[in-house]
Each structure stands twice: as C-alpha cells, then as structure tokens.
PDBQT receptor file of N, H, CA, C and O in Angstrom, charges set to zero:
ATOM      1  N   UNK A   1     -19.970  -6.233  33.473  1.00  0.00    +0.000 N 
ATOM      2  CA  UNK A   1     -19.817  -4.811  33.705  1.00  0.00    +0.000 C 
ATOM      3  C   UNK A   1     -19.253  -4.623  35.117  1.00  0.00    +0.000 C 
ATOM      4  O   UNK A   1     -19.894  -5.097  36.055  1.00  0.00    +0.000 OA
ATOM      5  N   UNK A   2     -18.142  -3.993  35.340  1.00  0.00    +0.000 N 
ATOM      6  H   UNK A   2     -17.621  -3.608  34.578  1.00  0.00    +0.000 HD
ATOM      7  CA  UNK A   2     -17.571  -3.305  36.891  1.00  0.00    +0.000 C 
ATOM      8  C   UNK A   2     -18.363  -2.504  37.152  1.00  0.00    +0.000 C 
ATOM      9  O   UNK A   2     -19.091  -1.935  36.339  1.00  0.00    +0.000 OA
ATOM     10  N   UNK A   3     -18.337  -2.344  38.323  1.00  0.00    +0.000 N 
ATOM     11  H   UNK A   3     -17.745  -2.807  38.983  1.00  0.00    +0.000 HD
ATOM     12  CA  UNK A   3     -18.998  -1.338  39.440  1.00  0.00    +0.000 C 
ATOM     13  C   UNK A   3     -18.386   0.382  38.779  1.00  0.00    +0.000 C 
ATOM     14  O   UNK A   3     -19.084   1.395  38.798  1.00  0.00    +0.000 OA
ATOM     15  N   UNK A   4     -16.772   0.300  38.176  1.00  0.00    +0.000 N 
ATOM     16  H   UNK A   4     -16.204  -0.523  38.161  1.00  0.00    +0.000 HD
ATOM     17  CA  UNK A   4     -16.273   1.416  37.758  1.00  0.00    +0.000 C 
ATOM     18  C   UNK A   4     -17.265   2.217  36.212  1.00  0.00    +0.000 C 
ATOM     19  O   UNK A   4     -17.505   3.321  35.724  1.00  0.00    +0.000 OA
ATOM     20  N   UNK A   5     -17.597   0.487  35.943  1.00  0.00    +0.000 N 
ATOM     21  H   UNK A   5     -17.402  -0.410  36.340  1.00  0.00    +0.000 HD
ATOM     22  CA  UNK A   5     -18.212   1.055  34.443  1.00  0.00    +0.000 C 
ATOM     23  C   UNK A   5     -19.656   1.564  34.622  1.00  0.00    +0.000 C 
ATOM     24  O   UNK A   5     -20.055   2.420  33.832  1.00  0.00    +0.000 OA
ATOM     25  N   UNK A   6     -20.652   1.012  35.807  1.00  0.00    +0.000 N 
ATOM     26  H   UNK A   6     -20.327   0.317  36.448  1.00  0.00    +0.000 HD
ATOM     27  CA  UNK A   6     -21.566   0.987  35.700  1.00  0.00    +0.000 C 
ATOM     28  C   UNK A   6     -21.807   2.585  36.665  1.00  0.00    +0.000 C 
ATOM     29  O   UNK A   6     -22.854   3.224  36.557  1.00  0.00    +0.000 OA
ATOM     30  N   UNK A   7     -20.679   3.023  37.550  1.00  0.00    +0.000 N 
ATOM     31  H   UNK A   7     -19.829   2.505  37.638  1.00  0.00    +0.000 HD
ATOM     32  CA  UNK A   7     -20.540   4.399  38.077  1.00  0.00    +0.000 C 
ATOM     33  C   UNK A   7     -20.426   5.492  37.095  1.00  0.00    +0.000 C 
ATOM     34  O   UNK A   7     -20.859   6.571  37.500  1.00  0.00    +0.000 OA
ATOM     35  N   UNK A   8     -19.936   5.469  35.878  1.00  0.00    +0.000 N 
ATOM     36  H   UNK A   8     -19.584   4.592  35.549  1.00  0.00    +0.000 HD
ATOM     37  CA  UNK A   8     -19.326   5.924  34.574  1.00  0.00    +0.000 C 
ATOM     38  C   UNK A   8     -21.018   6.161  34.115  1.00  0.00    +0.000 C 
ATOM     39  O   UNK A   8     -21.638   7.224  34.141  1.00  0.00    +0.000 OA
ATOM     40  N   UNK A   9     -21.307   5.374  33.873  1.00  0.00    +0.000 N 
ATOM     41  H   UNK A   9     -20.804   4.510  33.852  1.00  0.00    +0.000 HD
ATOM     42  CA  UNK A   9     -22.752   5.284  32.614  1.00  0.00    +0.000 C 
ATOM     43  C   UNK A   9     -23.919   6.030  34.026  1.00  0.00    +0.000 C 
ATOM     44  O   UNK A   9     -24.749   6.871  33.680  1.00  0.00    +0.000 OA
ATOM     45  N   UNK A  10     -23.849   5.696  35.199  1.00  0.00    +0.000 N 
ATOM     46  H   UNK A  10     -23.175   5.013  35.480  1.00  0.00    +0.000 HD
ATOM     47  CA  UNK A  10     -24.586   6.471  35.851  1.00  0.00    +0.000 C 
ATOM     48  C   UNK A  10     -24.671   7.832  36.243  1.00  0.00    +0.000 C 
ATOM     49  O   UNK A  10     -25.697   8.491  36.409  1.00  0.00    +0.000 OA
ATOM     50  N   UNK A  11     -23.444   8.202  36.380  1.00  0.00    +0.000 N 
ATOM     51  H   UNK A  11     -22.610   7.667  36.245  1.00  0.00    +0.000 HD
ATOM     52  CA  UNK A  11     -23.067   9.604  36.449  1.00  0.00    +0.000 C 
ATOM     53  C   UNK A  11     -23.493  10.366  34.954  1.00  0.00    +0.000 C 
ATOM     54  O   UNK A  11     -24.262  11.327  34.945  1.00  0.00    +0.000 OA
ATOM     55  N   UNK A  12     -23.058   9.961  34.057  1.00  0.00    +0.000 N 
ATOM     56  H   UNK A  12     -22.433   9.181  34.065  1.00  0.00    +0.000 HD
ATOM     57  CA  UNK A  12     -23.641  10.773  32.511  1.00  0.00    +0.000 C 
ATOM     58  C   UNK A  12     -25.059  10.867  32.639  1.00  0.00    +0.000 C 
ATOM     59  O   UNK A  12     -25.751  11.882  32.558  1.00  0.00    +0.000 OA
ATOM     60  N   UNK A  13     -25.432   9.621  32.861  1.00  0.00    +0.000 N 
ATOM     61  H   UNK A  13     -24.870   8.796  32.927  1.00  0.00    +0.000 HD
ATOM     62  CA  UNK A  13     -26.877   9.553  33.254  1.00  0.00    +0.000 C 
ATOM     63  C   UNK A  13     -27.659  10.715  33.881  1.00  0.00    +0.000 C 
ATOM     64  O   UNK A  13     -28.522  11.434  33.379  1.00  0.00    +0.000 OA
ATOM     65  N   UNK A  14     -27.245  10.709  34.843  1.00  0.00    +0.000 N 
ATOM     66  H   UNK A  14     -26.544  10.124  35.251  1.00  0.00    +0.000 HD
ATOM     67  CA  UNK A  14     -27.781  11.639  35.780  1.00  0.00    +0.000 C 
ATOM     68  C   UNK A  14     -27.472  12.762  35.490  1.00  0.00    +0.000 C 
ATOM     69  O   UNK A  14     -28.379  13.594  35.474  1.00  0.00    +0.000 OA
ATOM     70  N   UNK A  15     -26.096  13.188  35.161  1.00  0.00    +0.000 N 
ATOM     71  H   UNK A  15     -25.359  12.512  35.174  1.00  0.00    +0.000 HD
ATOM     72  CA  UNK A  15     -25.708  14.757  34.081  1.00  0.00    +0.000 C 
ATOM     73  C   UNK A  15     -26.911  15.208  33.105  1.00  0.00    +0.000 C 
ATOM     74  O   UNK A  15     -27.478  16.299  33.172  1.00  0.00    +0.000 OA
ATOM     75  N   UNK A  16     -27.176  14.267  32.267  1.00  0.00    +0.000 N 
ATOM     76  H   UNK A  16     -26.715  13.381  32.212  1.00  0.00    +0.000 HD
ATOM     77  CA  UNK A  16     -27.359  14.605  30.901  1.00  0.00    +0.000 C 
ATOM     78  C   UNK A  16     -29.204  14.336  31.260  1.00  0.00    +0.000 C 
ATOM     79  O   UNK A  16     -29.850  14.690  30.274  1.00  0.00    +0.000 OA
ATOM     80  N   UNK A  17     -29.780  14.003  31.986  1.00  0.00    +0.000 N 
ATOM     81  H   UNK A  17     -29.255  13.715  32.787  1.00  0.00    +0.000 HD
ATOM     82  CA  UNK A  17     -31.234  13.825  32.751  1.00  0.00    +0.000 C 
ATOM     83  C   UNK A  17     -31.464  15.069  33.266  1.00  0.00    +0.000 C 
ATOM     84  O   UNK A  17     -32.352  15.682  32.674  1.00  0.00    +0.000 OA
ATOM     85  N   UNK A  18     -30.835  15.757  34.374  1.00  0.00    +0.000 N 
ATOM     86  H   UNK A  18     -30.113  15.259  34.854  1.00  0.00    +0.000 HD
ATOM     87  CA  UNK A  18     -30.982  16.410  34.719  1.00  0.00    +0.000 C 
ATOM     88  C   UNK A  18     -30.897  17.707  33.927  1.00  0.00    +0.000 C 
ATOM     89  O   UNK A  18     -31.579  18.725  34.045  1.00  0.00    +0.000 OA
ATOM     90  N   UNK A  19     -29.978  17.453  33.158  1.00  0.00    +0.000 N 
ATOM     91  H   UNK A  19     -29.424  16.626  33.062  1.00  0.00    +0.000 HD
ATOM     92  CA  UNK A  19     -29.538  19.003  32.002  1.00  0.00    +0.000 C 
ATOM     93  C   UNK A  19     -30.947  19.407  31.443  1.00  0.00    +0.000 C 
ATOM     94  O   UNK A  19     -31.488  20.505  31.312  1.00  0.00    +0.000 OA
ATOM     95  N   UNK A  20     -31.345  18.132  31.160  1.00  0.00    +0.000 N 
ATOM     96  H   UNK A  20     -30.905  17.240  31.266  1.00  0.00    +0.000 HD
ATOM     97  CA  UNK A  20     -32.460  18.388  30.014  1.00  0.00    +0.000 C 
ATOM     98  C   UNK A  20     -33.987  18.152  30.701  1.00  0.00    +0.000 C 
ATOM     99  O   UNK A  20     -34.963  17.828  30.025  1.00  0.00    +0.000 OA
ATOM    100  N   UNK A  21     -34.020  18.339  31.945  1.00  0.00    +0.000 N 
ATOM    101  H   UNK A  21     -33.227  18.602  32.495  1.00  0.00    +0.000 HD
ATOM    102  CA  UNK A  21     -35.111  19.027  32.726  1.00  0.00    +0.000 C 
ATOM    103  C   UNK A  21     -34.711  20.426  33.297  1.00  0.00    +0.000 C 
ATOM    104  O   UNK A  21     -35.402  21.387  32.962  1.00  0.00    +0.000 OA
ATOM    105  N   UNK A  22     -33.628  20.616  34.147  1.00  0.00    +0.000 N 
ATOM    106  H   UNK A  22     -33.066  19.835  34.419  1.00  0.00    +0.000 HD
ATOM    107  CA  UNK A  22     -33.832  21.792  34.609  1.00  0.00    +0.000 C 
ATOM    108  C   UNK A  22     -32.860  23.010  33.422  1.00  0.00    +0.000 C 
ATOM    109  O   UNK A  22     -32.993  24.233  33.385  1.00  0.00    +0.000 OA
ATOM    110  N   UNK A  23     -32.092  22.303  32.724  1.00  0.00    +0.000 N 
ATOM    111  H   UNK A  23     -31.983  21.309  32.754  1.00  0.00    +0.000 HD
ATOM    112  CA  UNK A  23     -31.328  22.827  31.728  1.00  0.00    +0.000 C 
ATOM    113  C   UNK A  23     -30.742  23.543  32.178  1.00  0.00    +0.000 C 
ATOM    114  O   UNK A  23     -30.900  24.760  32.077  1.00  0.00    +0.000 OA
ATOM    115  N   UNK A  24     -29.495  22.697  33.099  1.00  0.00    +0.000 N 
ATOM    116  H   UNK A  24     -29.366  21.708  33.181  1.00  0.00    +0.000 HD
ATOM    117  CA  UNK A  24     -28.730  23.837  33.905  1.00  0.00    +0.000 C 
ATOM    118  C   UNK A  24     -27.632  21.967  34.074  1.00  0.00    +0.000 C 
ATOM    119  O   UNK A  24     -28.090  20.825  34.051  1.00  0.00    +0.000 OA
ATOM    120  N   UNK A  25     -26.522  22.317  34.189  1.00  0.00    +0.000 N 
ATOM    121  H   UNK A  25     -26.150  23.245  34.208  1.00  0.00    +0.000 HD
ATOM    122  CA  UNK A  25     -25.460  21.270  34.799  1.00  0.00    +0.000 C 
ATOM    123  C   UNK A  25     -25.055  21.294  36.530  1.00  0.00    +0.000 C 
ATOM    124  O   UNK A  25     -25.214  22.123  37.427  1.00  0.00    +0.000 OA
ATOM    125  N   UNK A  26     -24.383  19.758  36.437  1.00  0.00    +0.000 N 
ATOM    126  H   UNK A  26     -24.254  19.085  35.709  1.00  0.00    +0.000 HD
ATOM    127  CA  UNK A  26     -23.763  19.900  37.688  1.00  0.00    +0.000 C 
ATOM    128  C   UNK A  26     -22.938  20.991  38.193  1.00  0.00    +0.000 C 
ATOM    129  O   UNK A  26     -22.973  21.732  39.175  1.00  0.00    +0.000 OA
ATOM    130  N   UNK A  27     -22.179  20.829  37.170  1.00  0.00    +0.000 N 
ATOM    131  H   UNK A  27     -22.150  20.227  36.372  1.00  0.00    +0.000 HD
ATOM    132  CA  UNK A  27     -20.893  22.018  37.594  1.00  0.00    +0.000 C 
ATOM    133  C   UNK A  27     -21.387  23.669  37.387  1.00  0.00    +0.000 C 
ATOM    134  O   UNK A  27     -20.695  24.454  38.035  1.00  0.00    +0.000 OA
ATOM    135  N   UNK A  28     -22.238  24.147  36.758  1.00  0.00    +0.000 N 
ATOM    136  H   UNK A  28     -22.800  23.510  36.231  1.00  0.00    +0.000 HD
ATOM    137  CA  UNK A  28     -22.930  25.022  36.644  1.00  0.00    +0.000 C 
ATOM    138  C   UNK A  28     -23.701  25.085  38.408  1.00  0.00    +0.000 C 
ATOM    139  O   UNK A  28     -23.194  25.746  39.315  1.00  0.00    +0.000 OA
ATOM    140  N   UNK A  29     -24.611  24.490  38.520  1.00  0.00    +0.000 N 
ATOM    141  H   UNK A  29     -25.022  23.953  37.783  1.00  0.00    +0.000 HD
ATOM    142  CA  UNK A  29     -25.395  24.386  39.661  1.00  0.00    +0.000 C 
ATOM    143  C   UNK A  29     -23.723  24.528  40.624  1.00  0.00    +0.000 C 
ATOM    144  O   UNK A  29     -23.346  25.678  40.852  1.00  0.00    +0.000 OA
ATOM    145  N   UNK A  30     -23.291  23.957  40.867  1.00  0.00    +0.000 N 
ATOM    146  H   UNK A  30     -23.598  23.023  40.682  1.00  0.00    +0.000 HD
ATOM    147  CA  UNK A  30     -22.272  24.278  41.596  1.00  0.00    +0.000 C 
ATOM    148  C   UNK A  30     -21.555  25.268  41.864  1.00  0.00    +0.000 C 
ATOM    149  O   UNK A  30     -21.519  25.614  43.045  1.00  0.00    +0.000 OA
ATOM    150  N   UNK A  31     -21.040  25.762  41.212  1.00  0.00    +0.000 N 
ATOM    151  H   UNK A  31     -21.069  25.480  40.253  1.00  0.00    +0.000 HD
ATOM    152  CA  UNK A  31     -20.601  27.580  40.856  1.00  0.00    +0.000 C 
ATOM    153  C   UNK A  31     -21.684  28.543  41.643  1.00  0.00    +0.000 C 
ATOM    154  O   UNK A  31     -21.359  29.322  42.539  1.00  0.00    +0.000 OA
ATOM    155  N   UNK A  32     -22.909  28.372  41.197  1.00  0.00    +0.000 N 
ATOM    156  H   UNK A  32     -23.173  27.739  40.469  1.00  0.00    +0.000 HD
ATOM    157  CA  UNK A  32     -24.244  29.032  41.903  1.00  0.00    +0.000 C 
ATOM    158  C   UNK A  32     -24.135  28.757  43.342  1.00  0.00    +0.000 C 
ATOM    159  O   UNK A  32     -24.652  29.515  44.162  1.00  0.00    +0.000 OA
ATOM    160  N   UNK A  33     -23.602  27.891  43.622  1.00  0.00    +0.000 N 
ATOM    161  H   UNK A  33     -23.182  27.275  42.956  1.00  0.00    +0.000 HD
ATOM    162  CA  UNK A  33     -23.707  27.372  44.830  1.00  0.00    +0.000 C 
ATOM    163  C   UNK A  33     -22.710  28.353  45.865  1.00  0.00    +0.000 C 
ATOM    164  O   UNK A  33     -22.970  29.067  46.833  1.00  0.00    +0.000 OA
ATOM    165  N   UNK A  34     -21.592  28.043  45.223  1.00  0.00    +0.000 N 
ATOM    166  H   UNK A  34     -21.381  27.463  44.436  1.00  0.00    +0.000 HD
ATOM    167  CA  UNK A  34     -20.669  28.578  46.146  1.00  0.00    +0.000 C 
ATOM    168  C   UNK A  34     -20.566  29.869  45.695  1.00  0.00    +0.000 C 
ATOM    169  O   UNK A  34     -20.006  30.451  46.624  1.00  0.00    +0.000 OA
ATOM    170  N   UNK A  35     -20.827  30.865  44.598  1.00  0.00    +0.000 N 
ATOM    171  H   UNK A  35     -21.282  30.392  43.843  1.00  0.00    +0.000 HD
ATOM    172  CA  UNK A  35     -21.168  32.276  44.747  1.00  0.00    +0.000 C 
ATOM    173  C   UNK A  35     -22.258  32.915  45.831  1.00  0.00    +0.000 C 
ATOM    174  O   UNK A  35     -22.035  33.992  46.384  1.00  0.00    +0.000 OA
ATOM    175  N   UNK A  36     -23.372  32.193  46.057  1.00  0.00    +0.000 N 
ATOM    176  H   UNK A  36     -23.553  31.318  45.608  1.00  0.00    +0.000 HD
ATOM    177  CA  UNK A  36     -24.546  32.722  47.092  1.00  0.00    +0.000 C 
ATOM    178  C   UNK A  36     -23.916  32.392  48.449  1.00  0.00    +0.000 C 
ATOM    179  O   UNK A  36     -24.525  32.918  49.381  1.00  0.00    +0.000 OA
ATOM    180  N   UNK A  37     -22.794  31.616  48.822  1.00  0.00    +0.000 N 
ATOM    181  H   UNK A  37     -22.300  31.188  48.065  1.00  0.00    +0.000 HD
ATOM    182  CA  UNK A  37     -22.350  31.295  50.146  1.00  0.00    +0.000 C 
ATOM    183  C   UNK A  37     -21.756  32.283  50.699  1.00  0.00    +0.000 C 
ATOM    184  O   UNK A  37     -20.962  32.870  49.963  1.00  0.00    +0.000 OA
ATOM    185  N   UNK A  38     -21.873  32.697  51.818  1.00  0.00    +0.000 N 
ATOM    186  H   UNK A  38     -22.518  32.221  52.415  1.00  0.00    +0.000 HD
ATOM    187  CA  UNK A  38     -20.847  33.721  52.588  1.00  0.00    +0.000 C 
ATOM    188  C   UNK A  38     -19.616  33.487  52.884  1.00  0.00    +0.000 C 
ATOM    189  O   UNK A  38     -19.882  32.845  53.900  1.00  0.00    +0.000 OA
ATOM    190  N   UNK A  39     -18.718  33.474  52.855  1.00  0.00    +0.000 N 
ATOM    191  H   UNK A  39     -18.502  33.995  52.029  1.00  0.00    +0.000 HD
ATOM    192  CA  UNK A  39     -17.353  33.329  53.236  1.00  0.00    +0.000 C 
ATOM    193  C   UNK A  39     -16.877  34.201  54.337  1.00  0.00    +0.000 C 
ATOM    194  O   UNK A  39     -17.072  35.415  54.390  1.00  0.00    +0.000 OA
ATOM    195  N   UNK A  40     -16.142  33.381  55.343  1.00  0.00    +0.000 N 
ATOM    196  H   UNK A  40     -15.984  32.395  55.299  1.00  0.00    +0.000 HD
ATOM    197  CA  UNK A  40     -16.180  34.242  56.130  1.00  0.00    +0.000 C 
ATOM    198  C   UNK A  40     -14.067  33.743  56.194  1.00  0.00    +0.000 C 
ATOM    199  O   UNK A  40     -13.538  32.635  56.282  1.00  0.00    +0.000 OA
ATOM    200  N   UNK A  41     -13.428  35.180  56.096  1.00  0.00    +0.000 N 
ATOM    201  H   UNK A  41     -13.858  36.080  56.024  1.00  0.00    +0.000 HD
ATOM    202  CA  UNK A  41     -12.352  34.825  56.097  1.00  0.00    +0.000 C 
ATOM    203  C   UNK A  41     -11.245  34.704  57.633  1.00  0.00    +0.000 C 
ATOM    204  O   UNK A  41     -11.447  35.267  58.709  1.00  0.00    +0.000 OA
ATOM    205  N   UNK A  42     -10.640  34.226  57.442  1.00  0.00    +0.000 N 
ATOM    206  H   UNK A  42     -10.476  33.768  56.568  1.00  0.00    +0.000 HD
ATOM    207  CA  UNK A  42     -10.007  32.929  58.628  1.00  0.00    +0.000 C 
ATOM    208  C   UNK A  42      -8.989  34.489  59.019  1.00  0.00    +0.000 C 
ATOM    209  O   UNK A  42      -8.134  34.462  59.904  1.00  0.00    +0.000 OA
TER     210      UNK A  42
C-alpha cells in the first residue's frame, strides 16, 4: 500500500466517522465556517 493509498482510505475514513457522529460533513462544517467569519474588505 502507498502512502497516496493509505491518505485516500484515511481521509474517507475520517469523512464518513465523523458524518455519522456529528451528522454534519467536512465541507458542510466548512461553509459554516467561513459564513460566521467577518470579512473585512481590503
């Protein structure tokens, strides 16, 4: 197994673990993230 494959199977891992405790995704949680941030424009 590569380091590429075993990054692959860990990442789902951790996606699909986490989904199904807090039942919410990465990219979800993320979005949340950067909507509550202030932006402050340049």
């Amino acid at each position: 197994m590569t380091f590429a494959q075993l990054l692959k199977l860990y990442n789902h891992y951790k996606n699909d673990y986490d989904f199904k405790l807090k039942h919410i995704s990465y990219a979800e949680l993320e979005r949340k993230i950067m909507e509550s941030e202030e932006w402050i424009p340049d």
